[in-house]
N, C-alpha and C positions, 0 to 999 in steps of 0.2 A: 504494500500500500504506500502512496507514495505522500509529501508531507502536506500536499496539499488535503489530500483525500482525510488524513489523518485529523487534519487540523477543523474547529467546530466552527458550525456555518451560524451567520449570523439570519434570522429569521427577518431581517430586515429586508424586504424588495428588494432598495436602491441597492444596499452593499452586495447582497446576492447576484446583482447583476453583472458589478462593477469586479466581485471575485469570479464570477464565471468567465468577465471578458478575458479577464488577469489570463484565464486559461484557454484562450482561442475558442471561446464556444459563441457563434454568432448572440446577439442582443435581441432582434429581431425574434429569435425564437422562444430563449427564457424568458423575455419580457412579456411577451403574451402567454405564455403556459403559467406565469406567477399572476395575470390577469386574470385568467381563468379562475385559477381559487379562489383567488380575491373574491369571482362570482358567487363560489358555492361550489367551483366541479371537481370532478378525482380527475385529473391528467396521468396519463400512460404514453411512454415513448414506444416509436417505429422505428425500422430500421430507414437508413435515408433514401430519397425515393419509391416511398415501396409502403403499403399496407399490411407488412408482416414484420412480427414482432424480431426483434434480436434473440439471437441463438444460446439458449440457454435463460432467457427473460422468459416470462410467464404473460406478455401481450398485457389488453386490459385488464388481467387479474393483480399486478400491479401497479390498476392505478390508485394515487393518492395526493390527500389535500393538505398534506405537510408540505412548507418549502422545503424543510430541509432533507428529506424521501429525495424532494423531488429534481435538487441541485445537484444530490450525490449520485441521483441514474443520468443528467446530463455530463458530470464527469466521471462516469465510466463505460458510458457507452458513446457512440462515433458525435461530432461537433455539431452537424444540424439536424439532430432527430426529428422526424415527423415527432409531426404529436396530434393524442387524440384524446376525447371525455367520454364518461360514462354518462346514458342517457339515463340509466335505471334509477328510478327512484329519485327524480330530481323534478318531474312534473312535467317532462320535456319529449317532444318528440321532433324528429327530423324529416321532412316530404325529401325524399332525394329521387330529382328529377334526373333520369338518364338521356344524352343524347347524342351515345355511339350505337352500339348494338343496334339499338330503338330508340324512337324518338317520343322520347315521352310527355315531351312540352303539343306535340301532338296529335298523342291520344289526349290528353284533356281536353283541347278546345276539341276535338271531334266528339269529347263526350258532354260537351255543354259548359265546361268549370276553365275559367281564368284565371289567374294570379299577377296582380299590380306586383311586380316584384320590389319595386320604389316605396311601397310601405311595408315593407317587410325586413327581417331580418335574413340574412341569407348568406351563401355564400358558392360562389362560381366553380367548381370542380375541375379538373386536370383538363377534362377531355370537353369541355364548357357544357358540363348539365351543372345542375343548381342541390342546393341544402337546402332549405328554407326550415329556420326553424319556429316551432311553437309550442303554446303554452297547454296543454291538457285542459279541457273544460271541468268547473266540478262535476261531481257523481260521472265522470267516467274513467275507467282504471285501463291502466297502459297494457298491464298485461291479456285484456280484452280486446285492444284491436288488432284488427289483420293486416298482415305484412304487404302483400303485394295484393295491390289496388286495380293495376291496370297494365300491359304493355308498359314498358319503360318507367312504372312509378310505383315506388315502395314506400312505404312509410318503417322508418327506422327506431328502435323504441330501445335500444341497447347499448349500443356505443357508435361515435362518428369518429372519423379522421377529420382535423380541422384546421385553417391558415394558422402559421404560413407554410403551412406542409407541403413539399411537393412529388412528382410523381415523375417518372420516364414515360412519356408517350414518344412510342418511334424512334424513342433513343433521346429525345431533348424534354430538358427538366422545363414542368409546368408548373404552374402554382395554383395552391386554392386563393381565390383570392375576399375577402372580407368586406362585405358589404351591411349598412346598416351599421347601429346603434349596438352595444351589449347582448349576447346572446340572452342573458336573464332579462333583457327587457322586451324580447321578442312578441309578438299578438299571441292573440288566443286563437285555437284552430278552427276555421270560419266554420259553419252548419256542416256547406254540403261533404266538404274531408269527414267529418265527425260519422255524418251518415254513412259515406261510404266506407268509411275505415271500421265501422259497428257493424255493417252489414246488414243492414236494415233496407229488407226488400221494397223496393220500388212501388209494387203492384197491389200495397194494402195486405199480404198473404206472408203469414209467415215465411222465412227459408229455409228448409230443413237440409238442404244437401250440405255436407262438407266441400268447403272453396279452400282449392287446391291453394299453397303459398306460391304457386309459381306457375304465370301464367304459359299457353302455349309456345308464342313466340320468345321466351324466356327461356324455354326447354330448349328450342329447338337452337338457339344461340348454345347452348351447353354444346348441343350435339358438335356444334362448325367450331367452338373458341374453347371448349373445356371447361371447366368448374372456376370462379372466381376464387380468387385468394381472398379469404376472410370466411367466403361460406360455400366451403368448398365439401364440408362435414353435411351442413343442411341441401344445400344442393343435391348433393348425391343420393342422400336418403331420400330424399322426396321424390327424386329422378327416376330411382331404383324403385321406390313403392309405387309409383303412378304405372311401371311396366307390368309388375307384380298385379296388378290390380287387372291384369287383361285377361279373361280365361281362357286356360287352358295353356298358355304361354312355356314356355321351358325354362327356368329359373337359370339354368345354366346358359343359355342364351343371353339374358338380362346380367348374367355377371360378368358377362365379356364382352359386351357394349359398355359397362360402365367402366372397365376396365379402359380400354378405348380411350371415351368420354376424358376420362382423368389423366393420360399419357397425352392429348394436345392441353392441359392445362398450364398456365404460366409456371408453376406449383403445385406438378405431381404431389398425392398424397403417396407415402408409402403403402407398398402391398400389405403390408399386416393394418397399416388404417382402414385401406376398400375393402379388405377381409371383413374389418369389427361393423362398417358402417353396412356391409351389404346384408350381415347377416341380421343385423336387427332391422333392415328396412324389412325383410323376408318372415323373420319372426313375429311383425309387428303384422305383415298381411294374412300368416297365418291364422292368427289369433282375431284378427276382425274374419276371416271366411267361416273360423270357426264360429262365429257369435251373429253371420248370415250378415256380413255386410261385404262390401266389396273390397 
């Protein structure tokens, strides 16, 4: 350990910043992750460019709302860590509009719903889709809405990656870039997100079907670019169960597409993880055929 490392941080912002510069670690970075707390949030470091954790780090399960956590993972890991928050349990969710794959700015306007981005809080993503983030209405709880709303738009309820983060597209570094006021002082989630995101049928009729987390053309992007780095575990399972769910299919069929699927991914999982994750997507369709659902 070296004396820097050794020696106690002062829980001071200013000085925290002014010892991190001491150490080569951009300003730009610590200074908005010790903003962050200041909010309220648990900050977790990336590795740089990239939405995956550092090699032997524990990703957001590390994150935390001490500076001094949070000084001592800036100098021991690389000088401009992405950095990201935890959405859980803070009253916050995230709309992350996608517009590579799919365009998901729009599907919304083809499904009737706009967003003034200019009163919003928000933020611009690598690949230019959007964060927008908001505030949870009372009497509804996060772990009650649905993830994936539409073509290219998710509602995020866990954790984000956030400016000044940035990414490799094509080889040249992007940035997220920060728009708007304080993420804590972000709107409230207008009606119609609220509705769609509860799932609250349209036509007066209850809904009783289970809605998949992942719509078609979502799958079928898996099939052409692999499994995303970050939910690359959910992805699969759900990919794997939605095949599982065809009768009469061959199981061993569906594990060598998924096989597939995960070998064009940026971030192959290993074979002992598509092993763990195939065999509970399978055991989990077991167990509904067995109880006469699909």
């Amino acid at each position: 350990m070296s004396e820097t490392q050794k020696k106690p941080l002062n829980t001071n912002l200013q000085a925290n910043v002014q010892e991190t510069q001491n150490n080569f670690i951009s300003s730009d970075f610590i200074i908005k992750s010790h903003e962050l707390i200041e909010q309220g949030y648990k900050v977790y470091l990336l590795a740089q460019g990239t939405n995956t954790p550092y090699k032997g780090s524990r990703g957001h399960l590390d994150a935390t709302a001490n500076v001094r956590e949070l000084t001592n993972m800036f100098l021991k890991y690389e000088t401009n860590s992405n950095i990201g928050i935890i959405l859980k349990d803070t009253g916050l969710v995230v709309l992350d509009i996608d517009k590579h794959s799919t365009n998901g700015f729009q599907s919304l306007i083809q499904s009737g719903h706009t967003l003034n981005l200019d009163n919003e809080t928000w933020e611009m993503t690598p690949r230019s889709g959007a964060h927008v983030f908001f505030k949870i209405p009372d009497g509804v709880k996060a772990d009650e809405l649905k993830h994936d709303l539409m073509a290219g738009v998710e509602l995020l309820t866990d954790k984000v990656t956030v400016a000044p983060s940035i990414k490799l597209v094509d080889g040249i570094e992007a940035e997220y870039k920060h728009f708007g006021g304080d993420i804590s002082q972000c709107s409230v989630m207008p009606d119609w997100l609220v509705k769609m995101a509860t799932n609250v049928a349209t036509n007066g009729n209850k809904q009783n079907k289970r809605v998949p987390r992942y719509s078609i053309d979502q799958r079928i992007n898996m099939m052409i670019n692999g499994f995303d780095v970050g939910e690359r575990n959910n992805q699969m399972m759900s990919f794997a169960g939605w095949l599982l769910s065809i009768r009469n299919i061959d199981p061993n069929l569906v594990y060598e597409l998924v096989q597939k699927i995960n070998s064009y991914s940026a971030l192959p999982l290993p074979d002992t993880e598509v092993n763990s994750v195939f065999r509970s997507a399978y055991n989990r369709q077991v167990k509904r055929a067995s109880m006469g659902g699909r």
